[in-house]
PyMOL Python script that loads the backbone (N, CA, C, O; Angstrom):
from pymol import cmd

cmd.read_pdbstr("""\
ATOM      1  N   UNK A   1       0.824  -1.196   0.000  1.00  0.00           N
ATOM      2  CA  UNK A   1       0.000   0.000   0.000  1.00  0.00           C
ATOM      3  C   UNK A   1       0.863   1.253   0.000  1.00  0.00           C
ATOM      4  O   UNK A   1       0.499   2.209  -0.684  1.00  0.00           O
ATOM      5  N   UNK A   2       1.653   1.299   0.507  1.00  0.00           N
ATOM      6  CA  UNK A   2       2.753   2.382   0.886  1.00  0.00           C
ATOM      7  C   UNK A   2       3.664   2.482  -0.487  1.00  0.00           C
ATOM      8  O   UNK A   2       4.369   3.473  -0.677  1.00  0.00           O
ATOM      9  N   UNK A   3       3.623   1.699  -1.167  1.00  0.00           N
ATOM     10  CA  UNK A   3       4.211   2.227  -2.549  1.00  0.00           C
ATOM     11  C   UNK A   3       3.417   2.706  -3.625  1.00  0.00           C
ATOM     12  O   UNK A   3       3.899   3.263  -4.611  1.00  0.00           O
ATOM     13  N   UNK A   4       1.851   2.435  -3.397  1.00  0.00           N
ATOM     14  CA  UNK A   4       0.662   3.092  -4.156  1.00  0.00           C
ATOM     15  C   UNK A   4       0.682   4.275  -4.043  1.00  0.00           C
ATOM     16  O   UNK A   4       0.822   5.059  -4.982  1.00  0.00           O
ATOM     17  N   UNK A   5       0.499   4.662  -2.508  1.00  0.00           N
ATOM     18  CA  UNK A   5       0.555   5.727  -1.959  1.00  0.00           C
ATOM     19  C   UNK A   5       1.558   7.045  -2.756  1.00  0.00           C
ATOM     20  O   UNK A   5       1.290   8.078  -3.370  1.00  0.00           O
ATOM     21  N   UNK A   6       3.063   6.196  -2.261  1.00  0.00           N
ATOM     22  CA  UNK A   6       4.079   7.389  -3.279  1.00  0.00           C
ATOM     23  C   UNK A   6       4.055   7.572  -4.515  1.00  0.00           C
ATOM     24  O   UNK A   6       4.734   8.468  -5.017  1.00  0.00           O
ATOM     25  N   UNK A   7       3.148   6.637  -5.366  1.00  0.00           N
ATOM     26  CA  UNK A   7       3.194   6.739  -6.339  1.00  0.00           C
ATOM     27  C   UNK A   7       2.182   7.544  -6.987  1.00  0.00           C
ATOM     28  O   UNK A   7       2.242   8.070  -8.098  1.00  0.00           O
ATOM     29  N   UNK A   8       1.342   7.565  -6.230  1.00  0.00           N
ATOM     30  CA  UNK A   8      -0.015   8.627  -6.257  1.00  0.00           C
ATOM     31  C   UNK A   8       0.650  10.017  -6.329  1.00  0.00           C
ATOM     32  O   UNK A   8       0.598  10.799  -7.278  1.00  0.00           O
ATOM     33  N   UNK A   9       1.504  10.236  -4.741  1.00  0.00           N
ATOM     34  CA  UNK A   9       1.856  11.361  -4.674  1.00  0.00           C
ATOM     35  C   UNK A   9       2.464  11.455  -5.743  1.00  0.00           C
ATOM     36  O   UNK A   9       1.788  12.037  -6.591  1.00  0.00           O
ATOM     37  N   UNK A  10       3.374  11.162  -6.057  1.00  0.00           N
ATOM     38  CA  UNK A  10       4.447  11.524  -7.060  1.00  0.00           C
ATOM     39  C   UNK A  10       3.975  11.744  -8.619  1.00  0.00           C
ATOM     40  O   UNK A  10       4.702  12.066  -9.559  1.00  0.00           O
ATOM     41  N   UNK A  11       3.098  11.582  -8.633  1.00  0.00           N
ATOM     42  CA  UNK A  11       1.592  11.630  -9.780  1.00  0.00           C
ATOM     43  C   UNK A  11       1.274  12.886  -9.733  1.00  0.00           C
ATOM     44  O   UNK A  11       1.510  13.589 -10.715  1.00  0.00           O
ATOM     45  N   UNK A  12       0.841  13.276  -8.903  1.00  0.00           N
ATOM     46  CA  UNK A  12       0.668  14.771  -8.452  1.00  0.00           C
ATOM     47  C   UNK A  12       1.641  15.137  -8.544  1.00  0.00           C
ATOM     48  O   UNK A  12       1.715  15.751  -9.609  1.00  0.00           O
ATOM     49  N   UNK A  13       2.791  15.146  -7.889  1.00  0.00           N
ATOM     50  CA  UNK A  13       4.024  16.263  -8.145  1.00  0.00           C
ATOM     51  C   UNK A  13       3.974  16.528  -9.847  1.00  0.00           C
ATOM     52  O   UNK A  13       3.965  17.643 -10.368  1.00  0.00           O
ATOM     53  N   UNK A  14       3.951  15.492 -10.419  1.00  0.00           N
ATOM     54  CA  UNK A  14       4.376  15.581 -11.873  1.00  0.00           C
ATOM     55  C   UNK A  14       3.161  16.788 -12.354  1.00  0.00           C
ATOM     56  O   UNK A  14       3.242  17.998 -12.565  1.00  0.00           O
ATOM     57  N   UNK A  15       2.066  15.834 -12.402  1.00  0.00           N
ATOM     58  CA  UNK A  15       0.886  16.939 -12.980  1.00  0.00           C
ATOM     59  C   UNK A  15       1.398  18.658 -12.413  1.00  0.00           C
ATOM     60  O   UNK A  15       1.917  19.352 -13.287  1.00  0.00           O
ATOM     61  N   UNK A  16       1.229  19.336 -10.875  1.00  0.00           N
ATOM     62  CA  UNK A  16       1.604  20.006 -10.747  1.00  0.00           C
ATOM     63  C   UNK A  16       3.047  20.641 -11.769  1.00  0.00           C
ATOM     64  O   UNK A  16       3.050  21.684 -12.423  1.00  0.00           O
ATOM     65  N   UNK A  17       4.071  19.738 -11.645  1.00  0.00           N
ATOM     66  CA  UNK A  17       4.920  20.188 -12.309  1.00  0.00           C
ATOM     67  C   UNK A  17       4.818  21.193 -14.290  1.00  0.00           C
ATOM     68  O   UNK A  17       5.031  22.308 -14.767  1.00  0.00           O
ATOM     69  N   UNK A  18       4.431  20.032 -14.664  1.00  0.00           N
ATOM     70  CA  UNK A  18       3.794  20.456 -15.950  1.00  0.00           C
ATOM     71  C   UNK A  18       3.177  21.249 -15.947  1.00  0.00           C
ATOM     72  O   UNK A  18       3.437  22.028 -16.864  1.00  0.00           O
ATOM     73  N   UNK A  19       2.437  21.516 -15.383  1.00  0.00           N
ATOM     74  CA  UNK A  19       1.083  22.628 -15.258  1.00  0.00           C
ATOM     75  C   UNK A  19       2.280  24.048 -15.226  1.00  0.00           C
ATOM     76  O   UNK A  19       2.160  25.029 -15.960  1.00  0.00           O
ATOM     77  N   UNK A  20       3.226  23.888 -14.366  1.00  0.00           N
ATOM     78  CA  UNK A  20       3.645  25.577 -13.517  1.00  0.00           C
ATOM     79  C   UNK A  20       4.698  25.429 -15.391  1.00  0.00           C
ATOM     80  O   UNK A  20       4.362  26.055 -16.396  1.00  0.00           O
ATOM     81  N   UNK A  21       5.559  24.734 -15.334  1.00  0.00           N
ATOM     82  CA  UNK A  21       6.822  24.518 -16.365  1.00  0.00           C
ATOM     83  C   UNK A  21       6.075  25.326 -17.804  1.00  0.00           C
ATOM     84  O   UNK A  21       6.810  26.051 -18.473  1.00  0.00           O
ATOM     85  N   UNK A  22       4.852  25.183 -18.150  1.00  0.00           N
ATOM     86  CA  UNK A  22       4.460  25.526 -19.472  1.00  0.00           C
ATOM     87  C   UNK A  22       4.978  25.933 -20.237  1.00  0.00           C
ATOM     88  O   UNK A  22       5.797  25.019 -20.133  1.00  0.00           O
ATOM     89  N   UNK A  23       5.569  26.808 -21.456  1.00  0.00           N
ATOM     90  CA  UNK A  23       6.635  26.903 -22.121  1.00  0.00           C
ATOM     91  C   UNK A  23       8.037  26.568 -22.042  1.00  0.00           C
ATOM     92  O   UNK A  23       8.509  26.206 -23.119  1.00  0.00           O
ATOM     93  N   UNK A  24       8.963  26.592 -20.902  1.00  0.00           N
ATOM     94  CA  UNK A  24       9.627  26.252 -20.841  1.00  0.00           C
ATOM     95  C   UNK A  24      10.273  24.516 -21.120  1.00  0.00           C
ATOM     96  O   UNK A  24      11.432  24.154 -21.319  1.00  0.00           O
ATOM     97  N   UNK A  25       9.052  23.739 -21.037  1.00  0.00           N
ATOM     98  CA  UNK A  25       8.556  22.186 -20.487  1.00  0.00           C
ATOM     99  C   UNK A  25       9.783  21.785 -21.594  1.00  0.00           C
ATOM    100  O   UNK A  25      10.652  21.009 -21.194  1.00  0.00           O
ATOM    101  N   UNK A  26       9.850  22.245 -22.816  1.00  0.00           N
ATOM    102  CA  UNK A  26      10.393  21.473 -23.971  1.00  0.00           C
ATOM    103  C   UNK A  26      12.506  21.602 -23.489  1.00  0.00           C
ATOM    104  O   UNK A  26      13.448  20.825 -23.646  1.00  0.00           O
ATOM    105  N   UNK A  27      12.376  22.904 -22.936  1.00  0.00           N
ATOM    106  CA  UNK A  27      13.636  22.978 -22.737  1.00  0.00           C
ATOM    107  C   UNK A  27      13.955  21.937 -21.713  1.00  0.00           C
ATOM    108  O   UNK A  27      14.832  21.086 -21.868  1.00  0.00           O
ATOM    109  N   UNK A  28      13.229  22.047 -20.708  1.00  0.00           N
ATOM    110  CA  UNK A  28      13.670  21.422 -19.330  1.00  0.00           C
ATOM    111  C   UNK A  28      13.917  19.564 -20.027  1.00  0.00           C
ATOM    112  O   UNK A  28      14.741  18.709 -19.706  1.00  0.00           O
ATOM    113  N   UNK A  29      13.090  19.548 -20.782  1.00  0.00           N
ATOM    114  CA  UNK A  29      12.834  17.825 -21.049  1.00  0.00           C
ATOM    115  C   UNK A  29      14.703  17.875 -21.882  1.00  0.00           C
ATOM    116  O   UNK A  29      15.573  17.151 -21.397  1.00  0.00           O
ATOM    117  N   UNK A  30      14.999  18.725 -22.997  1.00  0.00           N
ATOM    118  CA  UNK A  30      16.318  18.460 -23.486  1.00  0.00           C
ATOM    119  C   UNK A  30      17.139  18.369 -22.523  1.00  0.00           C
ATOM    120  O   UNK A  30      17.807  17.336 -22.485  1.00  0.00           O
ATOM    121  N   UNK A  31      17.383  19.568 -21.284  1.00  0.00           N
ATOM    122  CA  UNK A  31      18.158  19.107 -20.508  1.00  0.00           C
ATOM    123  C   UNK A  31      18.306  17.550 -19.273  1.00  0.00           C
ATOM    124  O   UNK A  31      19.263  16.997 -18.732  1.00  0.00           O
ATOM    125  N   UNK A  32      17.131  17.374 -19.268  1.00  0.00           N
ATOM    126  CA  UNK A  32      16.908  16.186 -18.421  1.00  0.00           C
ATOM    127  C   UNK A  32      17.619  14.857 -19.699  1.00  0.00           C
ATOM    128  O   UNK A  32      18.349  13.916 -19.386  1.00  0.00           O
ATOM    129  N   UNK A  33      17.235  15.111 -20.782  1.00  0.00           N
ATOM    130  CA  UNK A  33      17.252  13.977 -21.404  1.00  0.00           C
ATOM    131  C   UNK A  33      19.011  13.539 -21.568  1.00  0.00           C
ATOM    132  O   UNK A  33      19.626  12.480 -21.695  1.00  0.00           O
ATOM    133  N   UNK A  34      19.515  15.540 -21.453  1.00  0.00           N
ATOM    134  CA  UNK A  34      21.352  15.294 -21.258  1.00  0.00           C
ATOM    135  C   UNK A  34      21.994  14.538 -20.262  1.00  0.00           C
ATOM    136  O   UNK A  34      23.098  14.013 -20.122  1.00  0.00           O
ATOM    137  N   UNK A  35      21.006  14.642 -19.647  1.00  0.00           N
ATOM    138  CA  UNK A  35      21.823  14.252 -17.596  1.00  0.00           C
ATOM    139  C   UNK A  35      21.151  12.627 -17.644  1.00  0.00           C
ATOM    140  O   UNK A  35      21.427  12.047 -16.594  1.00  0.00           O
ATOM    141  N   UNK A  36      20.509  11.939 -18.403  1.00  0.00           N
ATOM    142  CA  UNK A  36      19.596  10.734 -17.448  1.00  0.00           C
ATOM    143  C   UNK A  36      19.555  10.004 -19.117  1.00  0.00           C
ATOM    144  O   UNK A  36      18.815  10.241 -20.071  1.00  0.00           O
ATOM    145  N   UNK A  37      20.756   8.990 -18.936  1.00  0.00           N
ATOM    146  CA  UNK A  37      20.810   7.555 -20.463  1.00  0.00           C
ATOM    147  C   UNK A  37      19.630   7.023 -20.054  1.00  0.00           C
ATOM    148  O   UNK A  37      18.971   7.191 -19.027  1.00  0.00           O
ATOM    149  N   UNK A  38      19.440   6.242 -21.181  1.00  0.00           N
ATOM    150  CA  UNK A  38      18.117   5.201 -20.796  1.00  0.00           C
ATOM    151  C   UNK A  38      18.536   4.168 -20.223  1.00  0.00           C
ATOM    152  O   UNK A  38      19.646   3.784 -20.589  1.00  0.00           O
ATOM    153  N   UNK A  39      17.908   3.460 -19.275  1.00  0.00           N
ATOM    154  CA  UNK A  39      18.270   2.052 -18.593  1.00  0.00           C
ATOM    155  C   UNK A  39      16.839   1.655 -18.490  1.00  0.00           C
ATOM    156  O   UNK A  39      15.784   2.266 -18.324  1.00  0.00           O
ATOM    157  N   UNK A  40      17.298  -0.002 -18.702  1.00  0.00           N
ATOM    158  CA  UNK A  40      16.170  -0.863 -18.438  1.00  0.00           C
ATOM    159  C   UNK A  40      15.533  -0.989 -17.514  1.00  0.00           C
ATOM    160  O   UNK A  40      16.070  -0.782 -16.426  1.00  0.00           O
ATOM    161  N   UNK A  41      14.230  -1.352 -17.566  1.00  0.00           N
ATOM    162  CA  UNK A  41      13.033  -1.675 -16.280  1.00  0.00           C
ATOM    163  C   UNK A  41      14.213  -2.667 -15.383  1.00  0.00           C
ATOM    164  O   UNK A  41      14.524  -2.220 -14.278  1.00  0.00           O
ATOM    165  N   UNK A  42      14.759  -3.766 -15.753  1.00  0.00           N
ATOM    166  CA  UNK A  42      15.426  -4.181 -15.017  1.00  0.00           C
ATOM    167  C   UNK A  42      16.669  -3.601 -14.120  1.00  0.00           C
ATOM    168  O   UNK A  42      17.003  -3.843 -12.960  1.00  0.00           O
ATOM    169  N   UNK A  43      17.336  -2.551 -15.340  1.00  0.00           N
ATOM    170  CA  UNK A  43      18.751  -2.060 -14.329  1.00  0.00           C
ATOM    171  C   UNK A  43      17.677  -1.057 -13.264  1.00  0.00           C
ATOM    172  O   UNK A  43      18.208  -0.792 -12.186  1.00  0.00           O
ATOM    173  N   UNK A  44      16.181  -0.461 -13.473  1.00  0.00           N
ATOM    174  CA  UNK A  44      15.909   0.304 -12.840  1.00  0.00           C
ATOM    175  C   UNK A  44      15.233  -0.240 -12.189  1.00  0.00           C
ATOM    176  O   UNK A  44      14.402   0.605 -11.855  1.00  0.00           O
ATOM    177  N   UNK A  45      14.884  -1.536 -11.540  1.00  0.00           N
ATOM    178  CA  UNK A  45      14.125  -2.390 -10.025  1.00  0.00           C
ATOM    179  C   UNK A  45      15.362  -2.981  -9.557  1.00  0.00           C
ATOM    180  O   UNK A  45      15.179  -3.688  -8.566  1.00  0.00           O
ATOM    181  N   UNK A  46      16.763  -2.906 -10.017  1.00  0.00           N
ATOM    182  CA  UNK A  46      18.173  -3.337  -9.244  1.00  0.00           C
ATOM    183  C   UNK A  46      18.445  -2.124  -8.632  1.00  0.00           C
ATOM    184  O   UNK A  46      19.122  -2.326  -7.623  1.00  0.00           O
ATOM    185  N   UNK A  47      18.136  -0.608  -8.862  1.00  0.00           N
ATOM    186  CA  UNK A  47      18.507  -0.028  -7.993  1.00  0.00           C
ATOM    187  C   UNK A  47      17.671   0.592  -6.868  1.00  0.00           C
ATOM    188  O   UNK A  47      17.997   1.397  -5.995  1.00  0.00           O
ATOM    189  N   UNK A  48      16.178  -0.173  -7.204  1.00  0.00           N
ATOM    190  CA  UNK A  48      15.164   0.249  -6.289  1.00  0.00           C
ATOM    191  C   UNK A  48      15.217  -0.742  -4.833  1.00  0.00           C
ATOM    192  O   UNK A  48      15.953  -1.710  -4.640  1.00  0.00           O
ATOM    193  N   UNK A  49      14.372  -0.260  -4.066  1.00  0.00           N
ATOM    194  CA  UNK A  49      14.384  -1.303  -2.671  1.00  0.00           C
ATOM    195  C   UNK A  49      13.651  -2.501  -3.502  1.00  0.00           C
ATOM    196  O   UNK A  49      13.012  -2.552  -4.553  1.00  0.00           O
ATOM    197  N   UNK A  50      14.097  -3.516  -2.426  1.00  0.00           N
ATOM    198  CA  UNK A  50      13.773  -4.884  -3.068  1.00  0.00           C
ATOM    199  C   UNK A  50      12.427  -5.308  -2.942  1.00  0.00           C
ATOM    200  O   UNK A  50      12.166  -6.496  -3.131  1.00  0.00           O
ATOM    201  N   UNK A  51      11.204  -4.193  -2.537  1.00  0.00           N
ATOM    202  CA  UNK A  51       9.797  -4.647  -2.466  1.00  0.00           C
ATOM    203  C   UNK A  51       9.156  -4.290  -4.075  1.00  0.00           C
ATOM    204  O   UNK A  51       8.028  -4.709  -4.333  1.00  0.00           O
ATOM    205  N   UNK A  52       9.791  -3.641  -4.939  1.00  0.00           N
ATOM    206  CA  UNK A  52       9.558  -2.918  -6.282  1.00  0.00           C
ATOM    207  C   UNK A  52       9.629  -3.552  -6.712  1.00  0.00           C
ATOM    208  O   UNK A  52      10.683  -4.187  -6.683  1.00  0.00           O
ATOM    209  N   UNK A  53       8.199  -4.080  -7.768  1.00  0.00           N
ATOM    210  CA  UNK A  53       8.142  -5.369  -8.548  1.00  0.00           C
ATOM    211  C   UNK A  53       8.103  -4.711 -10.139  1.00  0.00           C
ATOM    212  O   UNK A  53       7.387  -3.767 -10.471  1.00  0.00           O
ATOM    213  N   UNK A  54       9.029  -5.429 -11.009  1.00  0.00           N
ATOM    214  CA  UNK A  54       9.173  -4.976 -12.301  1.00  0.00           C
ATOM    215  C   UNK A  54       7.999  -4.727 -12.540  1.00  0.00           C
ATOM    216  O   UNK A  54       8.074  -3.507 -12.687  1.00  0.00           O
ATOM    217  N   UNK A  55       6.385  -5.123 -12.772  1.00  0.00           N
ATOM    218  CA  UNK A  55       5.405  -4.638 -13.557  1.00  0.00           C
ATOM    219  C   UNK A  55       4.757  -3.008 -12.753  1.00  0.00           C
ATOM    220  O   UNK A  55       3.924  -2.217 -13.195  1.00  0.00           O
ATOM    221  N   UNK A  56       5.499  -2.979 -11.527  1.00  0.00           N
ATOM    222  CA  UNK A  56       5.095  -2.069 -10.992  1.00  0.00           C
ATOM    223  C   UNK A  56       5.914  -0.579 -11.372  1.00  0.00           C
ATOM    224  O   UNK A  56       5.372   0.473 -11.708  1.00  0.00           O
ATOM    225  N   UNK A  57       7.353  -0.837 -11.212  1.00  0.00           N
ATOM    226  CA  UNK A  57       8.132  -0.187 -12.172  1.00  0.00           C
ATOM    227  C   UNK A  57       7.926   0.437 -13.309  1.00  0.00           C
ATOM    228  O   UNK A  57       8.103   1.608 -13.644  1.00  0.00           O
ATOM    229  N   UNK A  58       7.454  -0.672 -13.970  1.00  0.00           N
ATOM    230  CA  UNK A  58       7.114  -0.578 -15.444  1.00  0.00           C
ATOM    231  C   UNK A  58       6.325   0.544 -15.521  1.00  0.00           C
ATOM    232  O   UNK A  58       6.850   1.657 -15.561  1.00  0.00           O
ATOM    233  N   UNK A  59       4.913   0.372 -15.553  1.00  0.00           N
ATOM    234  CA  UNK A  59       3.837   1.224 -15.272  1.00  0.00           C
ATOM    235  C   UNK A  59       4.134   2.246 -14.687  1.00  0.00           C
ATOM    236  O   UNK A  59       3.529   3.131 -15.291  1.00  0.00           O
ATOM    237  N   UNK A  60       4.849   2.811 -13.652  1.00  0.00           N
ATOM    238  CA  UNK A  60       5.424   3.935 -13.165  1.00  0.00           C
ATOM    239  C   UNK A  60       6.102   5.104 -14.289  1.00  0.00           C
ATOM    240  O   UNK A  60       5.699   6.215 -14.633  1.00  0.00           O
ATOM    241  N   UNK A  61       7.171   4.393 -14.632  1.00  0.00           N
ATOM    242  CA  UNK A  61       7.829   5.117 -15.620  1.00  0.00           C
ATOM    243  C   UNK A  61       7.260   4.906 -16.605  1.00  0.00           C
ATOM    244  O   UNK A  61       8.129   5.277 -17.393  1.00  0.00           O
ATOM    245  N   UNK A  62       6.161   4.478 -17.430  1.00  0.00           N
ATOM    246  CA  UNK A  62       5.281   4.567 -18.530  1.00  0.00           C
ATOM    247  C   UNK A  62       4.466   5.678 -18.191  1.00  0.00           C
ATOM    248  O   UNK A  62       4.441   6.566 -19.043  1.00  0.00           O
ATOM    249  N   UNK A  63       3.690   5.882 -17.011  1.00  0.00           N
ATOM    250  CA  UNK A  63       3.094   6.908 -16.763  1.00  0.00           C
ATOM    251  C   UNK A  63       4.055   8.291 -16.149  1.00  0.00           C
ATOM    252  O   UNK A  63       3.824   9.500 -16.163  1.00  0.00           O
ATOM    253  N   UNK A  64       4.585   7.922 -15.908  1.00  0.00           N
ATOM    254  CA  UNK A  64       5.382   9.719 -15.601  1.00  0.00           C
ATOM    255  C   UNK A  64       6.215   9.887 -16.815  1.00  0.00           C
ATOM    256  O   UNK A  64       6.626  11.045 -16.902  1.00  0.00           O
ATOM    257  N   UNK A  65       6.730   8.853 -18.110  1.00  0.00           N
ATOM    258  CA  UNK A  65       7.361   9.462 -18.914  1.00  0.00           C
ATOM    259  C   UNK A  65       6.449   9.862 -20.183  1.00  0.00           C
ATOM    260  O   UNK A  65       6.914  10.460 -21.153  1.00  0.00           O
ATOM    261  N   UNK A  66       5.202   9.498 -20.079  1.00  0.00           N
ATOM    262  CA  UNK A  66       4.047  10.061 -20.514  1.00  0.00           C
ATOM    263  C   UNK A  66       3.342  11.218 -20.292  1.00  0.00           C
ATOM    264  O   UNK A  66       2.737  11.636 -21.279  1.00  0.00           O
ATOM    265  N   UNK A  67       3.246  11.851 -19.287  1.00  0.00           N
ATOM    266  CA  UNK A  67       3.076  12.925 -18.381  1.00  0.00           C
ATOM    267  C   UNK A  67       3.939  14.016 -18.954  1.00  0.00           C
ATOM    268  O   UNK A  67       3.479  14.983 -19.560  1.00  0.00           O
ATOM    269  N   UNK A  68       5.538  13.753 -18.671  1.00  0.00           N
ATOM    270  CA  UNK A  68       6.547  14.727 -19.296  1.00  0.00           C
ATOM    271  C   UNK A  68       6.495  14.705 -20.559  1.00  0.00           C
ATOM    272  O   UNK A  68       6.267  15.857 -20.928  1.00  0.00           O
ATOM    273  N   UNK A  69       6.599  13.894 -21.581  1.00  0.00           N
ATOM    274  CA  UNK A  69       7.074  13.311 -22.464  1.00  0.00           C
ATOM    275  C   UNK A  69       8.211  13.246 -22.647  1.00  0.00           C
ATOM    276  O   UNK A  69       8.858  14.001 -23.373  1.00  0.00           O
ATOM    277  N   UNK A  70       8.667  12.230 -21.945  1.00  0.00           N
ATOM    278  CA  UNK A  70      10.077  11.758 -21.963  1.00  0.00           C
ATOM    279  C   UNK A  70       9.935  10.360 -22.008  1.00  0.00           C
ATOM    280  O   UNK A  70       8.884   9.826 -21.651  1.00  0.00           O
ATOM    281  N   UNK A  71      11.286   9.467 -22.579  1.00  0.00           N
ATOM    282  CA  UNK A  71      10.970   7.977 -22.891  1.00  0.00           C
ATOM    283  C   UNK A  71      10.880   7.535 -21.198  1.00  0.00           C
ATOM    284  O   UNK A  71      11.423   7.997 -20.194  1.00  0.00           O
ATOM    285  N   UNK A  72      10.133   6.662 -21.377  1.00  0.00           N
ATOM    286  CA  UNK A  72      10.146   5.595 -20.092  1.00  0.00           C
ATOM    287  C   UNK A  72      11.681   5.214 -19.546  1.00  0.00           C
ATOM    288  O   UNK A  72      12.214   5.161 -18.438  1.00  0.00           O
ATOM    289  N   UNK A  73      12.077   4.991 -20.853  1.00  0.00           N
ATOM    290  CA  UNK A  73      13.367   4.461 -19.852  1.00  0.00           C
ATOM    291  C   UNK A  73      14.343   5.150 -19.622  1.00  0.00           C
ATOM    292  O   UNK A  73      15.329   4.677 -19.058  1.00  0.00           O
ATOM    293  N   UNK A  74      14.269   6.419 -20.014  1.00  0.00           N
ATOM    294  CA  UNK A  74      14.901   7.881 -19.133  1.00  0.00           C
ATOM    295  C   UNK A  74      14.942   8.003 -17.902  1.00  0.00           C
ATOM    296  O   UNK A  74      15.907   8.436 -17.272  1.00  0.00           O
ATOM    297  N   UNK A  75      13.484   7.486 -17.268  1.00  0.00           N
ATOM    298  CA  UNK A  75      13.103   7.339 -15.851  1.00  0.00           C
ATOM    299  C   UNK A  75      13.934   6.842 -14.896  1.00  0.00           C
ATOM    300  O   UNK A  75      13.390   5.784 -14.580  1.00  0.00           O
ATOM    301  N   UNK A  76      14.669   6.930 -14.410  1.00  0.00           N
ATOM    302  CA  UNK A  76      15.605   6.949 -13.185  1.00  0.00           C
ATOM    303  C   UNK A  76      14.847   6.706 -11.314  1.00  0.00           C
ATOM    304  O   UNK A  76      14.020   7.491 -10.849  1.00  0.00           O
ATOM    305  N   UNK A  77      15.306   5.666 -10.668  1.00  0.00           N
ATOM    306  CA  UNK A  77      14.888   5.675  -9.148  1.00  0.00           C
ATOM    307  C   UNK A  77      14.936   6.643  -8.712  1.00  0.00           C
ATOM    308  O   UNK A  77      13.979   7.205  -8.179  1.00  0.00           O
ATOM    309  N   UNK A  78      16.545   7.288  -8.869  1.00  0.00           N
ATOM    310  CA  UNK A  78      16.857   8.653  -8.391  1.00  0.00           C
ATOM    311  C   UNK A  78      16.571   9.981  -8.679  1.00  0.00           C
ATOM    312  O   UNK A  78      16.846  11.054  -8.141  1.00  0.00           O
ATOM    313  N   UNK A  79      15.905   9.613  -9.737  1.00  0.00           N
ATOM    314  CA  UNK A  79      15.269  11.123 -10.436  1.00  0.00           C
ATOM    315  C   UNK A  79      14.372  11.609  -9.246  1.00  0.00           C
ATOM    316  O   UNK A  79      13.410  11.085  -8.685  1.00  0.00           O
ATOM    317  N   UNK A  80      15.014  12.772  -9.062  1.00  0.00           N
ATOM    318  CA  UNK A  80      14.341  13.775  -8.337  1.00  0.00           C
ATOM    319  C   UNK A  80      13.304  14.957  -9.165  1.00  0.00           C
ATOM    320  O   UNK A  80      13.617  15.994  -9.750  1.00  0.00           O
ATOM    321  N   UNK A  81      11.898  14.288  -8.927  1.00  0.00           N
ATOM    322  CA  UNK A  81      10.566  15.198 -10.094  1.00  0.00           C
ATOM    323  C   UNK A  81      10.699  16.669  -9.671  1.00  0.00           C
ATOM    324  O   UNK A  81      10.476  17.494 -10.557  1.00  0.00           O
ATOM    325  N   UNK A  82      10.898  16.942  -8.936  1.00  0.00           N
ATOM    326  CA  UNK A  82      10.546  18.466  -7.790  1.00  0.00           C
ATOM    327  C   UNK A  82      11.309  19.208  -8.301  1.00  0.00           C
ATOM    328  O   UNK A  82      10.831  20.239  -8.773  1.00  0.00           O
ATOM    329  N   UNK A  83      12.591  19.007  -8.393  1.00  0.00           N
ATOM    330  CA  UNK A  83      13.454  19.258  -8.903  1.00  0.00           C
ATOM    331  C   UNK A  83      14.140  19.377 -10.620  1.00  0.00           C
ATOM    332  O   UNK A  83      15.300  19.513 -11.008  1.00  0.00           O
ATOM    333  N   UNK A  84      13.263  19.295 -11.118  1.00  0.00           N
ATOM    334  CA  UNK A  84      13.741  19.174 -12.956  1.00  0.00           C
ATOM    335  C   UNK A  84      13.866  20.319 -13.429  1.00  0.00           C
ATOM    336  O   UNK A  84      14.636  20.544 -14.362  1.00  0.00           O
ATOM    337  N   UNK A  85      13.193  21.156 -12.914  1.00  0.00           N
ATOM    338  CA  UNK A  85      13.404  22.704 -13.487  1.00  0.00           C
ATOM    339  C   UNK A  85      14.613  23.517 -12.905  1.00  0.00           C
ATOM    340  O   UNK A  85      14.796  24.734 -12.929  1.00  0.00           O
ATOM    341  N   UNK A  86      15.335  22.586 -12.410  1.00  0.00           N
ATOM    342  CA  UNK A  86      16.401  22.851 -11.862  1.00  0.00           C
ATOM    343  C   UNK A  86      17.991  22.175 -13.086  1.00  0.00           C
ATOM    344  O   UNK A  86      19.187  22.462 -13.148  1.00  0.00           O
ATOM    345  N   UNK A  87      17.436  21.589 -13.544  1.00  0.00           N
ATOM    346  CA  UNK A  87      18.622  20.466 -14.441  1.00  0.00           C
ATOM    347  C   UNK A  87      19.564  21.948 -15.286  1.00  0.00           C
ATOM    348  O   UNK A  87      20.511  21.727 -16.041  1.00  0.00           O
TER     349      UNK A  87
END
""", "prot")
cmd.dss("prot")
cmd.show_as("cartoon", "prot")
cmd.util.cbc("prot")
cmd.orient("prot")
């Protein structure tokens, strides 16, 4: 339940995010896309805690790299969302 939960939130951060970013959105996505290679659903549930189940993963970064439009497998554990307009 507790990983639904963050994932909800973090759903919201994004929407919020997009919403404030509006013109800028296209720049911020080139720079993110400089800083963050693509890695697999797999290299990205090896660096998550070990309760993160690949289909859950999956779906995560399908929906937030949908949201931004950025590829899924851009999506990073460590990607900090709050923070992108910062890259």
């Amino acid at each position: 339940m507790g990983l639904l939960v963050e994932c909800v939130a973090l759903f919201l951060v994004v929407v919020g995010f997009r919403v404030v970013m509006g013109g800028s959105h296209a720049h911020a996505i080139r720079r993110y896309q400089d800083k963050f290679p693509p890695i697999s659903d797999e290299e990205f549930v090896a660096r998550c805690e070990p309760s993160v189940s690949l289909e859950v993963a999956h779906g995560v970064r399908q929906t937030i790299g949908s949201i931004f439009g950025i590829e899924a497998e851009r999506i990073h554990p460590e990607t900090n969302l709050i923070k992108l307009d910062n890259l």
